[in-house]
PAKE-406355 format. One line per 4 residues: number of its first residue (from 1); for each residue z, y, x of C-alpha. Coordinates in steps of 0.25 Angstrom, whole numbers. Layout:
! PAKE-406355
NUM> Z:Y:X ~ ...
This chain:
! PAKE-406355
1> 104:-59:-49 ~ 90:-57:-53 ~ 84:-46:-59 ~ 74:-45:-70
5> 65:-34:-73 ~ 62:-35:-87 ~ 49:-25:-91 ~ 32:-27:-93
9> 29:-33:-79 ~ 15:-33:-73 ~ 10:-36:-61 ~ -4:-39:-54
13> -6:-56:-51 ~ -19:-56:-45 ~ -30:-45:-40 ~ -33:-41:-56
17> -22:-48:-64 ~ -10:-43:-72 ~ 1:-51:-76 ~ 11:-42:-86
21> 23:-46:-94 ~ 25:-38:-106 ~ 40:-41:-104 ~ 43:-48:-92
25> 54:-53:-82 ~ 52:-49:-67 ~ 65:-56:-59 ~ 68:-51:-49
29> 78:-59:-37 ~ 91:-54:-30 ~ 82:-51:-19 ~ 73:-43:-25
33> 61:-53:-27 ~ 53:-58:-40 ~ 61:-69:-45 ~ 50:-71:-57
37> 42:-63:-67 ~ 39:-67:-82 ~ 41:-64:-95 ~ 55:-59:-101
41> 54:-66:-114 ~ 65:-78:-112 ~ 71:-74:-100 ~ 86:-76:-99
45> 92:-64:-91 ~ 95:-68:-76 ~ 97:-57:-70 ~ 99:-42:-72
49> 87:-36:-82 ~ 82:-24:-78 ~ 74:-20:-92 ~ 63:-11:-89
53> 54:-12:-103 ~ 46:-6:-105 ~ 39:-2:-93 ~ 31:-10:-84
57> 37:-18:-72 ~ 24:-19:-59 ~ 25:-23:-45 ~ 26:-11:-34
61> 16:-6:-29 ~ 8:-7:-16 ~ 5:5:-9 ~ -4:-1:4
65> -9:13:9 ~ 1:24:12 ~ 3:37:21 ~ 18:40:22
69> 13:52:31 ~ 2:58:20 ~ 11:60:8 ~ 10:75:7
73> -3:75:12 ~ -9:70:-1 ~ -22:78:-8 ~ -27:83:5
77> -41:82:0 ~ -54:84:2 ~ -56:77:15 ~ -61:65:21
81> -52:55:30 ~ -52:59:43 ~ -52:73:40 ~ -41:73:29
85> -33:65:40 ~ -35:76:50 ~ -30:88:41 ~ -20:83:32
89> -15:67:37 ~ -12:70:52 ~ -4:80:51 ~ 4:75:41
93> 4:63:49 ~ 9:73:60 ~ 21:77:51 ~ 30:64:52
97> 30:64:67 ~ 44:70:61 ~ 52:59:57 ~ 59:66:46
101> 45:70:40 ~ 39:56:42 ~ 53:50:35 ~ 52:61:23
105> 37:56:21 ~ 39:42:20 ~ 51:43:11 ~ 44:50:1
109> 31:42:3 ~ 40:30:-1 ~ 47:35:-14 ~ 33:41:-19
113> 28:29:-18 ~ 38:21:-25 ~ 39:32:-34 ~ 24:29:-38
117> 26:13:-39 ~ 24:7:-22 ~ 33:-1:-18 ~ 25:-5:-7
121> 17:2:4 ~ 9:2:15 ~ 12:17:23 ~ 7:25:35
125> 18:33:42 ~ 11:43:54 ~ 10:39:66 ~ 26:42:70
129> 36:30:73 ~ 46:39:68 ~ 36:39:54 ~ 35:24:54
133> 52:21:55 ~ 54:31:44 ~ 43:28:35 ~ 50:13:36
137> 64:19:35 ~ 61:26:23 ~ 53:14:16 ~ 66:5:19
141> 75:15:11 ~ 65:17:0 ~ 65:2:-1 ~ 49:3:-2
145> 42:-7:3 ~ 32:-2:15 ~ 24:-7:27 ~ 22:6:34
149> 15:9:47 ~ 12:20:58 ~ -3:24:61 ~ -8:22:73
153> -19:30:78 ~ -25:33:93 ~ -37:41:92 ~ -46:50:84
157> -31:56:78 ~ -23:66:82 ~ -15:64:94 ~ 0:67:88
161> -3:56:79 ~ -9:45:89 ~ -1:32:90 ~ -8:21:97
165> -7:10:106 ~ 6:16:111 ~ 11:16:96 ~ 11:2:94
169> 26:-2:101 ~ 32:8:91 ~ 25:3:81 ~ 31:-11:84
173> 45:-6:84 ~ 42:-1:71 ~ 36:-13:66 ~ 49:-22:71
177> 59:-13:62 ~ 51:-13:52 ~ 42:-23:50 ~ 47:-31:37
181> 60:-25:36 ~ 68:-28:24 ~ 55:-36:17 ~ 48:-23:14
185> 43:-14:26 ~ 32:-19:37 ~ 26:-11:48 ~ 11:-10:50
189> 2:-6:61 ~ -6:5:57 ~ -18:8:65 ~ -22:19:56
193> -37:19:57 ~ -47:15:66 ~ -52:29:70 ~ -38:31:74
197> -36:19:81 ~ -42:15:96 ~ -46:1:98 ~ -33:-1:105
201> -23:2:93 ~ -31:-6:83 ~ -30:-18:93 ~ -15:-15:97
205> -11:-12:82 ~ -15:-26:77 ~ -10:-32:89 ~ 3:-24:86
209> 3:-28:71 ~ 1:-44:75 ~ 12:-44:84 ~ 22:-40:74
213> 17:-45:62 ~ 15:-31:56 ~ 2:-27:47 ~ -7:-18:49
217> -13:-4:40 ~ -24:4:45 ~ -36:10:36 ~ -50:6:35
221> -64:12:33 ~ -57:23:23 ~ -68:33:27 ~ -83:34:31
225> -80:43:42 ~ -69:33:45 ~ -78:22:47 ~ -89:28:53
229> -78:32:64 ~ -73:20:67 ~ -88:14:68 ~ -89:24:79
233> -77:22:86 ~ -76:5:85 ~ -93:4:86 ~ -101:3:74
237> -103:-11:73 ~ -88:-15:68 ~ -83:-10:54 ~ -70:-4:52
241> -65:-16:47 ~ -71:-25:58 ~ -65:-13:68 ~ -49:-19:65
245> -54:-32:63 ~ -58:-32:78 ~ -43:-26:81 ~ -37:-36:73
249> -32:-26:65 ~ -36:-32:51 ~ -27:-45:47 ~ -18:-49:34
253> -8:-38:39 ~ -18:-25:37 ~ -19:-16:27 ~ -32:-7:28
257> -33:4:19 ~ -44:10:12 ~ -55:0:16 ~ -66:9:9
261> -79:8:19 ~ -79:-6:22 ~ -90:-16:21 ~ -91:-32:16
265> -87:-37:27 ~ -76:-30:32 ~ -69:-33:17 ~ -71:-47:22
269> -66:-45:37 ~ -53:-37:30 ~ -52:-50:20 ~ -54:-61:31
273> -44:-53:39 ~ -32:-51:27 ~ -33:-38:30 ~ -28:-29:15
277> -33:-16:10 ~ -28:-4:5 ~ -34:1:-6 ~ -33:18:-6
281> -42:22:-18 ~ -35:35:-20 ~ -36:40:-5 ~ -51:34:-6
285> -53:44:-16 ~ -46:54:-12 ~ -52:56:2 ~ -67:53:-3
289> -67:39:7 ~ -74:28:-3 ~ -71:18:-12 ~ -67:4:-8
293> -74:-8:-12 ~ -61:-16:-18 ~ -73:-26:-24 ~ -76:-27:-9
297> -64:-30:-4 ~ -61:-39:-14 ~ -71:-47:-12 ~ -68:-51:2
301> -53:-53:-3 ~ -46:-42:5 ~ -32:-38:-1 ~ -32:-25:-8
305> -21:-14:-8 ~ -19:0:-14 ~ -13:12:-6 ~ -11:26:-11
309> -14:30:3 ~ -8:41:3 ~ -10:53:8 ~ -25:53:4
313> -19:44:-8 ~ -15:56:-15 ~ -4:48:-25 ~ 8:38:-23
317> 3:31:-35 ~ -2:17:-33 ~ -8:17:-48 ~ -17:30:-43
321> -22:22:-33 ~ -24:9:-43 ~ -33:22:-53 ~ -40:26:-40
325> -43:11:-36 ~ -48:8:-51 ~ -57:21:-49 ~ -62:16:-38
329> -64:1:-40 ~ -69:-5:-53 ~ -55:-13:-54 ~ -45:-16:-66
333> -30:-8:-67 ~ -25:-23:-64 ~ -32:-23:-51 ~ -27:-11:-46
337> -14:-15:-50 ~ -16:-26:-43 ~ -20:-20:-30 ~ -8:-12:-29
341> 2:-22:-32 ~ -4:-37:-26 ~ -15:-30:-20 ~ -5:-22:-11
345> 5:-32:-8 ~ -5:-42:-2 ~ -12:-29:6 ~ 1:-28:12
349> 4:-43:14 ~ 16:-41:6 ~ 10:-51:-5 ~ 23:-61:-5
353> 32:-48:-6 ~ 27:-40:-16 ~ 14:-35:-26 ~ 17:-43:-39
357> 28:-51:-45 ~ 28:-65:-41 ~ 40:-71:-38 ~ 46:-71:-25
361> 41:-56:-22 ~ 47:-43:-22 ~ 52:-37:-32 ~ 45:-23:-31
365> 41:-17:-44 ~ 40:-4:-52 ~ 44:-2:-67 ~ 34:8:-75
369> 34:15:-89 ~ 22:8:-97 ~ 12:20:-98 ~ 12:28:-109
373> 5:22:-121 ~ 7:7:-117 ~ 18:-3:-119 ~ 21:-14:-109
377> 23:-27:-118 ~ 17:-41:-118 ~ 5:-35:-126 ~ 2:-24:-116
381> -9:-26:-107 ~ -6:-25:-92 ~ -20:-20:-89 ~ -17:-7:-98
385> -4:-5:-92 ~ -10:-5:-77 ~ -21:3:-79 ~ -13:15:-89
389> -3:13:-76 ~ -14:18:-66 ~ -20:27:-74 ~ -7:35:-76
393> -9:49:-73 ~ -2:52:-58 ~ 0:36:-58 ~ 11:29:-65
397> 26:31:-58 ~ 36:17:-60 ~ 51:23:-66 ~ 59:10:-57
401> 53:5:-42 ~ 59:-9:-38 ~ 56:-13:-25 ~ 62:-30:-20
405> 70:-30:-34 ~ 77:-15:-31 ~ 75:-3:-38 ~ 68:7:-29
409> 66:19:-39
């Protein structure tokens, strides 16, 4: 029998566009996918009703930038990259070499995170096998959805935490557990920077991520210092951008986050290539690295995510991140909105399964108290309900998380 969620339903059709039902009717099937979405008025019951009035009815979120490892690490401020990964994300990182600590991590990273609206994300674990198996362990019995990978590192890091060349037949095993078990968890190859990375491990990492079909995350150009590194250490000649490209490291599988020092022409070798972004605004913020250029990218037609990118992301919250990218960008609420939702699921190529509610997706929704001071009804505006959303002071909280047509939370 069906199910139909009966509430003020919004969610994003396009890069800037809202559609809203004041009253509406999601349907959701017997196997937890959208069966159709409309209005209420004239709909005979088929199914069980689930009346949620009068709060708002959204698609989950995508969360495309996460540290499972960098949860407690969060406000370590006042430091740039590189050096802010030295004192404070190592040794963390160091810490779930414990399984037990790496397991504890990942299962409070997971309910914080649906606590706060993601039903999605993209997650590091360290560096440990241990770490990757129990991040996905705990991502299958919260019922998140999650792809979740392993940095890999070989140089210029510190030693206890290297995973090269050698790393990569481990890395396989966990992909063919894991990799899209139950519909909802996927493996990626995570070569986690290039300053990290010799030549070698970016080649055999998107070799490794071809041969099994998995997708690739890494970041890009977050930093200055960053980029002036890896012009030294690949030759001055090749951008960041062009430095995957010639590994083969940048295709419709890759997620790159941050993206912040790039030029015209590496927006346009990321767009040729389908390789998504990860927005970060917050941690952009937070550790002085720059402002992306979203007109840039748009402009060259590369698919946008946004990720708390926690630890440097100092909140779980999804619509912080939307308020940090609308003071960064000259964008509208529904664009941000849009971002998180659509934006994600395509950055992720998950865009058949999830980020709005067209039939034939997944059911993955959040239900929300209207804020204080509005109503949700066929004369209120969706714009003003997004934005007083966003702008809710320590980000807005959903009271009922439904991920493929189950309640979560």
């Amino acid at each position: 029998m069906s199910e139909i969620h009966r509430a003020a339903v919004l969610h994003a059709t396009g890069i800037d566009s809202i559609a809203y039902y004041g009253d509406g009717a999601l349907v959701v099937d017997p196997d937890g996918k959208i069966e159709s979405l409309g209005p209420w008025h004239g709909r005979s019951s088929g199914g069980r009703i689930h009346d949620h009035r009068p709060a708002l009815l959204l698609p989950g979120f995508v969360d495309c930038h996460f540290h499972i490892p960098q949860i407690d690490v969060r406000g370590r401020y006042g430091f740039s990259l590189l050096e802010w990964l030295d004192r404070f994300i190592y040794p963390a990182e160091r810490a779930c070499a414990d399984p037990e600590t790496a397991r504890d991590a990942a299962r409070r990273a997971f309910q914080s995170l649906m606590a706060h609206g993601t039903t999605t994300v993209a997650a590091y674990t360290s560096c440990h096998v241990q770490a990757a198996h129990a991040a996905f362990e705990e991502a299958e019995a919260a019922g998140i959805r999650a792809v979740i990978g392993n940095p890999l590192m070989d140089r210029e890091t510190p030693p206890d935490l290297r995973a090269g060349v050698d790393a990569l037949a481990a890395c396989e095993e966990i992909a063919s557990r894991w990799e899209g078990k139950a519909g909802r968890l996927f493996y990626a190859f995570t070569p986690r920077f290039a300053v990290s990375c010799t030549p070698a491990l970016l080649a055999a990492s998107a070799e490794a991520a071809r041969r099994t079909g998995c997708r690739i995350m890494t970041h890009l150009a977050e930093n200055e210092e960053e980029v002036r590194r890896v012009r030294s250490l690949f030759g001055g000649d090749r951008s960041y951008a062009a430095v995957y490209d010639s590994f083969g490291l940048l295709g419709p599988g890759t997620i790159v986050a941050h993206a912040i020092h790039v030029t015209a022409e590496d927006s346009d070798l990321l767009a040729r290539a389908g390789a998504s972004v990860a927005h970060c605004p917050s941690s952009n913020f937070f550790l002085r690295s720059g402002r992306m250029d979203i007109g840039m990218l748009d402009n060259h037609g590369v698919i946008i995510g946004l990720g708390t990118d926690v630890g440097a992301g100092p909140s779980f919250s999804l619509w912080e991140t939307m308020r940090d990218m609308l003071y960064t960008n000259e964008k509208t609420p529904a664009r941000a909105f849009s971002t998180a939702t659509r934006g994600g699921a395509g950055a992720l190529g998950l865009w058949d399964r999830i980020g709005d509610f067209s039939a034939g997706k997944e059911a993955d929704f959040c239900v929300y108290d209207v804020p204080p001071g509005l109503t949700a009804g066929s004369e209120s505006r969706p714009d003003e309900l997004i934005a007083a959303l966003i702008f809710t002071e320590g980000g807005a909280k959903p009271r009922e998380v439904w991920i493929g047509g189950r309640r979560i939370l």
